[in-house]
N, C-alpha and C positions, 0 to 999 in steps of 0.2 A: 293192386286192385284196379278195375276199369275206373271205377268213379274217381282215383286220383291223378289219371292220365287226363281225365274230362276237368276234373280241377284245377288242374294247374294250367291247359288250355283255354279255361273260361279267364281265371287270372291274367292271364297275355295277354288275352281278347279285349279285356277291357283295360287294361293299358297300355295296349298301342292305342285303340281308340278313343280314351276318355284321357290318360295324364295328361299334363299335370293334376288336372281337374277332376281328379278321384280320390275318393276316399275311403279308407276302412276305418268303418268303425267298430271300434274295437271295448268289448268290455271285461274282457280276461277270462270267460268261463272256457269249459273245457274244447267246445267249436274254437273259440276266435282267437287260443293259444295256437292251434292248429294251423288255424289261418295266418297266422302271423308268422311261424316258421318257414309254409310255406310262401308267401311274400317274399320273406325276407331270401330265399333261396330262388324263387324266380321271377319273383316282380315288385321289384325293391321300390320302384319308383313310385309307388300306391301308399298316398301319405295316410298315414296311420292318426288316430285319432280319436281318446277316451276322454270318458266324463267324470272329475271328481265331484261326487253332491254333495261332498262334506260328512257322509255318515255312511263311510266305505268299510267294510271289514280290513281291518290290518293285513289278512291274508291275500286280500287284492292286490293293496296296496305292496304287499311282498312279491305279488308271481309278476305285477307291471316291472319294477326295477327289475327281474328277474332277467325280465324278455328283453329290457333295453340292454342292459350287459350280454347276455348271450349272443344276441345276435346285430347289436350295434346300431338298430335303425330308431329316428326319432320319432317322439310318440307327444302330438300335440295334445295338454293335457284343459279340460276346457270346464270351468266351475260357472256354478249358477252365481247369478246378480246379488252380490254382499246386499242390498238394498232391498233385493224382493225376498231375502230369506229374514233378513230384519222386519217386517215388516210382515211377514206370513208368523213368524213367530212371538212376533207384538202382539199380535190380533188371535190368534190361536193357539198358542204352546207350542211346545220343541218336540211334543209326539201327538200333533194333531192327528195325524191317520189315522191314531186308531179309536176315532171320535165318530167318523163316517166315511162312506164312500166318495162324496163329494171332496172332502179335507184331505183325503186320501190321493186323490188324482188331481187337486190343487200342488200338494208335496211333490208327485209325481214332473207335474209342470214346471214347475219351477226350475227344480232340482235338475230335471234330464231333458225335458221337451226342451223349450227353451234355450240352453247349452246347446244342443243338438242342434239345433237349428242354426246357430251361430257360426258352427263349426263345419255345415256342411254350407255356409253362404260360399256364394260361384263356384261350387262344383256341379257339375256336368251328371255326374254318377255316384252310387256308392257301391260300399261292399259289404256284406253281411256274414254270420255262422250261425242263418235260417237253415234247420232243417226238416223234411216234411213228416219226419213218423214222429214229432215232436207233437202236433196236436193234428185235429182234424179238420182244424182251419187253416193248415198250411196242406194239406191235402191237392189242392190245385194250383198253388204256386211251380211259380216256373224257375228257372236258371236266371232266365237276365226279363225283366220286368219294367212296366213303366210306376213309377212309387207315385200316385196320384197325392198322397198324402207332404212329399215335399217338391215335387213337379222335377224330378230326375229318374235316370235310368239307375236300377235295384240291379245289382250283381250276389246272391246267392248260389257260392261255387258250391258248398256243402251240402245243397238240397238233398241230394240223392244217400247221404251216409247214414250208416245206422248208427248207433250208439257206441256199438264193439265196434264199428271201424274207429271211430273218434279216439278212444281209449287203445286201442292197437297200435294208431301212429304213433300217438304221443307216447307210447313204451317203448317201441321200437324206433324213435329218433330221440328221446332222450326231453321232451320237451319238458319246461317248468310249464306248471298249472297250480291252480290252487288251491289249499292244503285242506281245504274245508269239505273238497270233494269226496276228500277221504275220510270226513267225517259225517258222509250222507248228505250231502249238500248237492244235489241235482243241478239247483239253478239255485245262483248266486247273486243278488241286486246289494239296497243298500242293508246294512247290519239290519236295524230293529224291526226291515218286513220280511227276512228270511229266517228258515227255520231247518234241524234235519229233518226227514221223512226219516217213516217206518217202513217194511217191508210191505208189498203190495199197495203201497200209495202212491198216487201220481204224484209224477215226475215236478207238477207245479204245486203241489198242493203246499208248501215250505214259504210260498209267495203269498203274501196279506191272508192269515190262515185266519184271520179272525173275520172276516168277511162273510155277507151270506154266499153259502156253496154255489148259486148259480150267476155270482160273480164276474166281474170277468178278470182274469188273470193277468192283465198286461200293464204294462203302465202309461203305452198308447205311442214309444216309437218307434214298432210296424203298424200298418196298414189292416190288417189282417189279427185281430183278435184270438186273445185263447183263452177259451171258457174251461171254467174250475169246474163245472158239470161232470159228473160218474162218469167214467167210459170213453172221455173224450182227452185221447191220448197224442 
């Protein structure tokens, strides 16, 4: 496919220019297995780097070990503050989110923002498995972007793939992914906010499904929102 020849060129691109000082991050859905295989076949030097929040599905946790066996590269593993989760949990319970929206993107904070943040101090760039028929707010994204939200350059090689490409590679190179996908699992975060879909239901809707529908669907680290709204695919 043309988009994987552009792939794996945008990959080199940004590591000649950005390593050491780049990073993928990585969450194990069915994009960022992808993106990791490929890495790890042609731009190995692009340190890798997930977020345990402490309330991971076991099957994350199975396709990460998966991927560091397979293909050998190391995978900084980065948890939120023992301190802010004591203490988020003091004051609210151990399943505040589904108390409000506010409690909800507090957990969100804690748990990944934050992390994130940690994990991409003094890098230059990152990398992502944004893709754009994903919603309609990724509509105008681009391949390589300025990420206003953490002041570095955004690497999105996967922009341009659709869905069956995503699931083609990974069949046709053998990749591990995560086992939930095959249990209707679209998008995969932490256990207690993901859910399976039904047929003809969006692709997010399995994310904080108990939330009002015009929602917004993200947990807030891209830039770029995706609303649980009808139609917005």
């Amino acid at each position: 496919m043309d988009q994987l020849n552009q792939t794996v060129e945008l990959l080199k691109q940004a590591e000649r220019e950005f390593a050491p000082d780049l990073v993928f991050a990585c969450s194990f859905g069915a994009e960022d297995v992808v993106l990791f295989e490929l890495i790890a076949r042609h731009a190995p030097s692009i340190r890798i780097v997930t977020l345990d929040t402490g309330r991971l599905p076991q099957e994350t946790c199975d396709v990460m070990d998966a991927c560091r066996e397979k293909y050998g590269l190391d995978i900084e593993v980065h948890f939120p503050h023992a301190s802010d989760v004591e203490e988020m949990v003091g004051e609210k319970g151990m399943n505040l989110f589904y108390h409000s929206l506010e409690n909800r993107k507090l957990c969100c904070d804690i748990r990944k923002i934050r992390p994130l943040k940690r994990a991409l101090e003094g890098a230059k760039a990152w990398v992502t498995g944004l893709r754009r028929e994903q919603a309609a707010s990724r509509t105008d994204m681009r391949p390589i972007e300025d990420d206003a939200a953490f002041g570095i350059k955004k690497f999105n090689p996967l922009i341009e793939w659709s869905e069956k490409d995503i699931w083609e590679y990974i069949r046709s190179n053998d990749v591990p992914y995560n086992k939930l996908h095959d249990q209707f699992y679209p998008s995969i975060g932490c256990a207690p906010c993901t859910r399976a879909i039904s047929a003809g239901e969006d692709p997010r809707a399995g994310r904080w499904w108990w939330e009002n529908e015009d929602a917004v669907a993200e947990c807030g680290l891209h830039a770029n929102p995706i609303s649980k709204l009808k139609g917005d695919h």
